[in-house]
C-alpha positions as CSV (number, residue, x, y, z in Angstrom):
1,X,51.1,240.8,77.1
2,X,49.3,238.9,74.2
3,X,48.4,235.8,75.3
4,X,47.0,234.2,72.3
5,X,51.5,234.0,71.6
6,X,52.2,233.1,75.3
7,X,49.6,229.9,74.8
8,X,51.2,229.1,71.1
9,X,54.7,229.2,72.4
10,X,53.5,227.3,75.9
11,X,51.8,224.9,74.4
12,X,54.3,223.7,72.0
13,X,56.9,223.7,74.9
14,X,55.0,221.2,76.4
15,X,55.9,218.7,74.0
16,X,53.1,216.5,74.3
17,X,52.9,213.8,72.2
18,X,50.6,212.9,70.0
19,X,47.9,209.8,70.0
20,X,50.3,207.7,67.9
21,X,53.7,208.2,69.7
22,X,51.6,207.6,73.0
23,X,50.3,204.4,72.0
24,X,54.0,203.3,70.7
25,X,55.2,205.0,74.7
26,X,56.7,202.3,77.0
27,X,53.9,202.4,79.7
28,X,54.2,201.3,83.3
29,X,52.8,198.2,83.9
30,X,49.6,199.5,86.3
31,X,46.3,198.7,84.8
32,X,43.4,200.1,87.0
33,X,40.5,198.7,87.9
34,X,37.1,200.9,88.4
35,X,34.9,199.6,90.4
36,X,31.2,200.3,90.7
37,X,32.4,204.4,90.0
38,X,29.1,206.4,89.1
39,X,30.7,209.6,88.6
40,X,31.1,209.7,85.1
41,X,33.5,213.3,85.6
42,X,35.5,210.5,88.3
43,X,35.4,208.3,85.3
44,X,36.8,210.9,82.9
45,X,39.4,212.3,85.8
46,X,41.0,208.8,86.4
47,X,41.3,208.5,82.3
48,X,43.2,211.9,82.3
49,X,45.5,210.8,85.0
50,X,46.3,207.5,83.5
51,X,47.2,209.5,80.2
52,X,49.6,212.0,82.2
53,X,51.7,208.6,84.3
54,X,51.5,206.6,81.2
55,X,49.8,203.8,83.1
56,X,49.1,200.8,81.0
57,X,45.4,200.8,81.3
58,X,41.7,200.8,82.6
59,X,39.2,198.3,83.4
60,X,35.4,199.6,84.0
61,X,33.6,197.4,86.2
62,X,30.0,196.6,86.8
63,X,28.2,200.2,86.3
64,X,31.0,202.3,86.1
65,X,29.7,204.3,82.9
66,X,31.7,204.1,80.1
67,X,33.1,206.3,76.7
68,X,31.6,207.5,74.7
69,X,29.8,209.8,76.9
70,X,30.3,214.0,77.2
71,X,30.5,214.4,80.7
72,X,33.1,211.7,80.6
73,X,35.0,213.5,77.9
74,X,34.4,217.0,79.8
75,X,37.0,215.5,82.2
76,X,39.0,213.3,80.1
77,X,39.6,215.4,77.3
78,X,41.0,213.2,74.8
79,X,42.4,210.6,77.6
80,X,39.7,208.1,76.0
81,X,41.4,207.8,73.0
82,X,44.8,207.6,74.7
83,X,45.0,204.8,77.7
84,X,43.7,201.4,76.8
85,X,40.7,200.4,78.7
86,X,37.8,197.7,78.2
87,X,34.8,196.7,80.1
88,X,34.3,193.9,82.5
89,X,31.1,193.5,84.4
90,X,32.2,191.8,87.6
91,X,35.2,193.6,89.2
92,X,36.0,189.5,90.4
93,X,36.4,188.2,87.0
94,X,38.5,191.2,86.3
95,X,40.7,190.3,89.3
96,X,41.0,186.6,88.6
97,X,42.1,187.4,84.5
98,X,44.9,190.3,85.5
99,X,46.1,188.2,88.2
100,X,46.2,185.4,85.3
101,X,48.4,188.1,83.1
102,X,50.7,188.4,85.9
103,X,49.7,191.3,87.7
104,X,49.4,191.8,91.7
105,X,46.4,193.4,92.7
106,X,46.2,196.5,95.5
107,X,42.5,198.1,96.4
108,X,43.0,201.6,97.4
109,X,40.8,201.6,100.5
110,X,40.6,202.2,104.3
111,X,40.9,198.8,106.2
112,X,42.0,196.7,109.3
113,X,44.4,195.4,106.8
114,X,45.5,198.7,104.9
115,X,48.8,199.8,104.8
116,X,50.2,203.3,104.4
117,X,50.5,204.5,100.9
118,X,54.3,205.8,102.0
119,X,55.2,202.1,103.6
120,X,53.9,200.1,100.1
121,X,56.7,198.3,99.1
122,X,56.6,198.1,95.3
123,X,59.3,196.9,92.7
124,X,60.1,198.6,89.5
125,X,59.9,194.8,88.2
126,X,56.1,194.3,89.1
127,X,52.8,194.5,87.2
128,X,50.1,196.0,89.6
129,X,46.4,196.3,89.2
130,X,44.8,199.1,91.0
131,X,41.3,199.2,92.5
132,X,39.4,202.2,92.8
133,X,35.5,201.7,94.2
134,X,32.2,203.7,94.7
135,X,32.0,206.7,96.2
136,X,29.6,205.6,99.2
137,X,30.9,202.1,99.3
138,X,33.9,201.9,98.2
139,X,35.5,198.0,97.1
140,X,33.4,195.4,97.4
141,X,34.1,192.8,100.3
142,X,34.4,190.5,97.5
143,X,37.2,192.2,95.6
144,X,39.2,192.9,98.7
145,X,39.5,189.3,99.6
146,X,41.2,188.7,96.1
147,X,43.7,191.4,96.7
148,X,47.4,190.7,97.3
149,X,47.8,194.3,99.2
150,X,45.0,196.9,100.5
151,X,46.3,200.8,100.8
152,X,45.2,203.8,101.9
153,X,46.2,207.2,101.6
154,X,47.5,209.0,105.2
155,X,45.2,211.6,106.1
156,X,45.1,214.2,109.2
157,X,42.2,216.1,108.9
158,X,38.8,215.7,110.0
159,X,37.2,213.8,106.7
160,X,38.9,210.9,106.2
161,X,38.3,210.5,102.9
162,X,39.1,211.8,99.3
163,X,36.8,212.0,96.0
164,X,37.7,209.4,93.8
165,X,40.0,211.4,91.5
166,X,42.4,213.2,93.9
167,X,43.2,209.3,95.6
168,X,43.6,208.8,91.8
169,X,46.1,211.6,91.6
170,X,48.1,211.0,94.6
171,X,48.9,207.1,94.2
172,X,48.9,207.5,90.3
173,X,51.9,210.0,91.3
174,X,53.4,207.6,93.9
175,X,53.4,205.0,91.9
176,X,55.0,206.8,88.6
177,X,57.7,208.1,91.0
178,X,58.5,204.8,91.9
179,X,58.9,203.5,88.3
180,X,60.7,205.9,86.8
């Protein structure tokens, strides 16, 4: 088989649009928020992800590292140059101005006062912003007491927890499934 034809043809069966027809896309209206994320491949991942559900946007927050940078593109690959995203030192203030835009806010995070990822009640009419946090520490106390829901991924296993970008993956999916 020559796959040098099986990539042409597969690639242009994808039908992927280009930079300015994703910019002019209807997104969904979920803007995440970063939070304190060191992992600039994490950083890059969550960009790629956002791209693929058409989320609205990104907000980096306190030392999350931000584009340009290679080992952010090495994950992104082009995503940077797709999903909207700005900078905003204190994941607060970044709270406090989407919540002024209209959006509810939801950390992504194991707590007293989590709920189940499959029992979040979401409407299509809604703006959410969605927090994402460190690796070690996860949210900040702080950010958590400004959020209007707290969820957390069900998990069976042993570890009971997830890198950064497959949490991304998994409610990134939930929540395009429930807008669409």
């Amino acid at each position: 088989m020559n796959l040098t034809l099986f990539r042409k043809r597969h690639s242009s069966e994808l039908e992927r649009k280009s930079i300015d027809e994703f910019h002019r896309s209807e997104k969904i209206p979920v803007i995440i928020l970063l939070d304190n994320v060191r992992s600039m491949n994490n950083v890059g991942s969550v960009f790629r992800t956002a791209d693929a559900f058409l989320l609205e946007g990104i907000v980096l927050c306190g030392y999350t590292p931000r584009p340009p940078h290679r080992d952010i593109q090495k994950t992104a690959l082009g995503a940077t140059e797709t999903v909207r995203w700005e900078y905003e030192e204190n994941i607060t203030s970044a709270i406090e101005r989407v919540k002024g835009l209209g959006f509810k806010v939801c950390a992504v995070e194991q707590t007293e006062r989590s709920t189940s990822l499959m029992d979040w009640a979401i409407q299509p009419e809604e703006k959410w912003a969605l927090i994402l946090g460190n690796e070690v520490e996860g949210v900040q106390d702080a950010a958590l007491a400004l959020c209007d829901a707290v969820i957390e991924i069900p998990q069976s296993g042993m570890k009971h927890s997830l890198n950064i970008s497959v949490a991304a993956g998994i409610v990134f999916w939930e929540v395009y499934k429930r807008y669409r």
